[in-house]
C-alpha positions as CSV (number, residue, x, y, z in Angstrom):
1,X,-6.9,8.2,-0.5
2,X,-5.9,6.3,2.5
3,X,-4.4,7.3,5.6
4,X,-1.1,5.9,6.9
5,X,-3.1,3.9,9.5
6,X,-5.8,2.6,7.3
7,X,-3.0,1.3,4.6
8,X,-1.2,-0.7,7.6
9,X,-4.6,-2.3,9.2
10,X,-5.2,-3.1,5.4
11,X,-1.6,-4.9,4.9
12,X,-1.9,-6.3,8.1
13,X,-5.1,-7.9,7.2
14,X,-3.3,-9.5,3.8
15,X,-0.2,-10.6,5.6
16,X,-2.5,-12.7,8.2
17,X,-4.4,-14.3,5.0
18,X,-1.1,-15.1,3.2
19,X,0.4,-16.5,6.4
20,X,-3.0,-18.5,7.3
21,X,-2.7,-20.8,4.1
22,X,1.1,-21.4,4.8
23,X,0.6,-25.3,5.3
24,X,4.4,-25.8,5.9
25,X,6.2,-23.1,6.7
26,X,7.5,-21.3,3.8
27,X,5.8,-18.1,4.0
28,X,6.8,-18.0,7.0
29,X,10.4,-18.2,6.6
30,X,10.3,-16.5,3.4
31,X,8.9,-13.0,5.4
32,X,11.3,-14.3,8.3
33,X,14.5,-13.7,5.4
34,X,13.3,-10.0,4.1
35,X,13.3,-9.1,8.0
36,X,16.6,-10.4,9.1
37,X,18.6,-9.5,5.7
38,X,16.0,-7.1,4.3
39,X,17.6,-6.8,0.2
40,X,17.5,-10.0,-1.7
41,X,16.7,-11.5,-5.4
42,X,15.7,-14.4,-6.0
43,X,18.3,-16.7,-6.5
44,X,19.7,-15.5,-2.8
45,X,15.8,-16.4,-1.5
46,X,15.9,-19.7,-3.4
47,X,18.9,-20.5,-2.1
48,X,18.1,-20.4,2.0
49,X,14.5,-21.7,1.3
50,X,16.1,-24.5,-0.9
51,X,17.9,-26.0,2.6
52,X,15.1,-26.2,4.3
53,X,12.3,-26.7,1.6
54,X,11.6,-29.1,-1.2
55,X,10.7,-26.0,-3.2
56,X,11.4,-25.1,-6.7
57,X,12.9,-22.1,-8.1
58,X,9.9,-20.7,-9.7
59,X,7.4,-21.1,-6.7
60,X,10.1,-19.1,-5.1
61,X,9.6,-16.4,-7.7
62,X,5.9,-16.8,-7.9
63,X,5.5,-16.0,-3.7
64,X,7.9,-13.1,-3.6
65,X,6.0,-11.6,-7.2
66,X,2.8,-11.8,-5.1
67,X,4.2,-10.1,-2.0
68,X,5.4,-7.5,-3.9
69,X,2.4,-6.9,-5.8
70,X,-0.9,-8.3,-3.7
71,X,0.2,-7.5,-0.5
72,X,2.5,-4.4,-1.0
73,X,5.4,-4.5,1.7
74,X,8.2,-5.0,-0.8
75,X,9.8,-2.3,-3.1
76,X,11.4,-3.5,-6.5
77,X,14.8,-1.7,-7.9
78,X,16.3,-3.5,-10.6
79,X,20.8,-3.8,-10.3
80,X,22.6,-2.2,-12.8
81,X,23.3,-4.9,-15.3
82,X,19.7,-5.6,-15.1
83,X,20.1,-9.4,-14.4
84,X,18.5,-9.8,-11.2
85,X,15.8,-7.8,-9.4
86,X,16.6,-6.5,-6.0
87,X,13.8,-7.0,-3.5
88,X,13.2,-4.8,-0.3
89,X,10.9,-4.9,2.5
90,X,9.5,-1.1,2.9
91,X,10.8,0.5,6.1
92,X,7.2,1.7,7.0
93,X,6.2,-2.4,7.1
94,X,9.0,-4.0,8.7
95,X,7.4,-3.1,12.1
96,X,4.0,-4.8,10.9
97,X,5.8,-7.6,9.3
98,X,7.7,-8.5,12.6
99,X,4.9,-8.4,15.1
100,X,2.8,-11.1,12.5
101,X,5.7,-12.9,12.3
102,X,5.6,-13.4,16.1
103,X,2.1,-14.0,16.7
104,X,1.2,-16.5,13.7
């Protein structure tokens, strides 16, 4: 099992590959919303991104599904109706998260 320490070097080492293939910015801005608002689905994500991005609704889907999954930082709660999934960015990673942000 992995130490604390050893699990953040190892999502820190993910986030810098997922940013380093971000050709126009949407990664970025995409990890930019789960720090400043932290809780979103996807239609509130699609959305912000949509002003700024010529980006469809399932690419919007697609890069939170592999931030959640591949990289790890994001927790997944389904609401009560069960419509929409609820996104958050772990506490523990929000630290990690923010200093990438800055420095890519």
């Amino acid at each position: 099992m992995r130490s604390p320490a050893e699990l953040k070097k190892e999502i820190e080492s993910r986030l810098k590959g997922y940013l380093s293939r971000d050709r126009d910015g949407i990664r970025h801005e995409l990890l930019n919303l789960f720090v400043k608002v932290r809780s979103l689905t996807i239609p509130q994500i699609y959305e912000k991104l949509h002003e700024q991005f010529s980006i469809s609704y399932h690419s919007v889907a697609s890069m939170v599904g592999i931030i959640a999954s591949r990289i790890g930082i994001l927790h997944v709660k389904r609401n009560a109706d069960g419509t929409n999934t609820i996104y958050e960015i772990k506490d523990q990673y929000l630290e990690v998260v923010t200093h990438i942000l800055r420095t890519a």
